[in-house]
N, C-alpha and C positions, 0 to 999 in steps of 0.2 A: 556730779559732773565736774570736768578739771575745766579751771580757768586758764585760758591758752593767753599768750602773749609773746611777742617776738623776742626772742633770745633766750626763751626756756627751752632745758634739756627735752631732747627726741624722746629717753626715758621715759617721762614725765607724762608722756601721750599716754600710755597705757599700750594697749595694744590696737594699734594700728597696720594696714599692709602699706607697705611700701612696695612702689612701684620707680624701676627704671626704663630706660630707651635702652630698644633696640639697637641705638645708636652711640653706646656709651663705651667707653676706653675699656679694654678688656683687660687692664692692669688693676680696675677697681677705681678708679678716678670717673665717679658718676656724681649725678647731681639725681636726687631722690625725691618723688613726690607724691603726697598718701592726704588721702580726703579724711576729713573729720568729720565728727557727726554733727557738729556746728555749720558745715558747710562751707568751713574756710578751705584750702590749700596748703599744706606743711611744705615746706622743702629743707633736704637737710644734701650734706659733704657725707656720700659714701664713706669715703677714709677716716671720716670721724662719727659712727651711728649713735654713738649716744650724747653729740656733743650738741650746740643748737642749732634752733630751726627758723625758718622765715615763715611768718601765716601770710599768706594773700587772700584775696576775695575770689570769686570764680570767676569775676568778671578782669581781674588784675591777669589773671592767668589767662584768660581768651583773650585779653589785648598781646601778651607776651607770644601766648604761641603766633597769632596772627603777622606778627614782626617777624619774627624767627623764621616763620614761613616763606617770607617775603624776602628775606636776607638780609633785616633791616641789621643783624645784628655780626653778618661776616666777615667783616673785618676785624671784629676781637679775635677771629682766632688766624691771622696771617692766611686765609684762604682755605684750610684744613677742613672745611667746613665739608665740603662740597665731595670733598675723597671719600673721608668717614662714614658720608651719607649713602654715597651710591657703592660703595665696596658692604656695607651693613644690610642693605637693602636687596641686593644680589645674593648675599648669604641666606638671609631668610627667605628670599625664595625658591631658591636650591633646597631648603631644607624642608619648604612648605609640600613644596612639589615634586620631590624624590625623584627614584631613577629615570 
């Protein structure tokens, strides 16, 4: 079993999925998040996948999305937030629900 700790290489997981948002820059500017078999939370910088990673708890990640949700966090991005979301959201269901 790898011993996991914050700041060690993505590499270093082994083989884990990484999962992104629907809602991510389609230039590749994502933030990535893959469950362990530990039960922490990885997050790694798409633009850098084998570089390090952040562990959270499950519980660090349901407080984080829970803000997120709320908007606790829109003002980091000058407002962009809110465009990204509902122009991502409209695509996917365009693509869910065809012609």
């Amino acid at each position: 079993m790898v011993i996991t700790y914050n700041g060690m290489l993505a590499t270093e997981l082994g083989e884990v999925r990484w999962q992104k948002s629907w809602h991510s820059n389609p230039n590749g500017e994502c933030v990535e998040l893959a469950a362990l078999p530990t039960g922490e939370i990885a997050m790694r910088n798409s633009r850098f996948p084998a570089g390090p990673v952040l562990l959270y708890t499950q519980a660090e990640i349901t407080a984080f999305l829970a803000g997120a949700k709320d908007g606790e966090f829109d003002h980091l991005t000058g407002g962009l937030t809110i465009l990204l979301a509902s122009n991502s959201v409209a695509s996917r269901q365009s693509v869910t629900r065809g012609p």
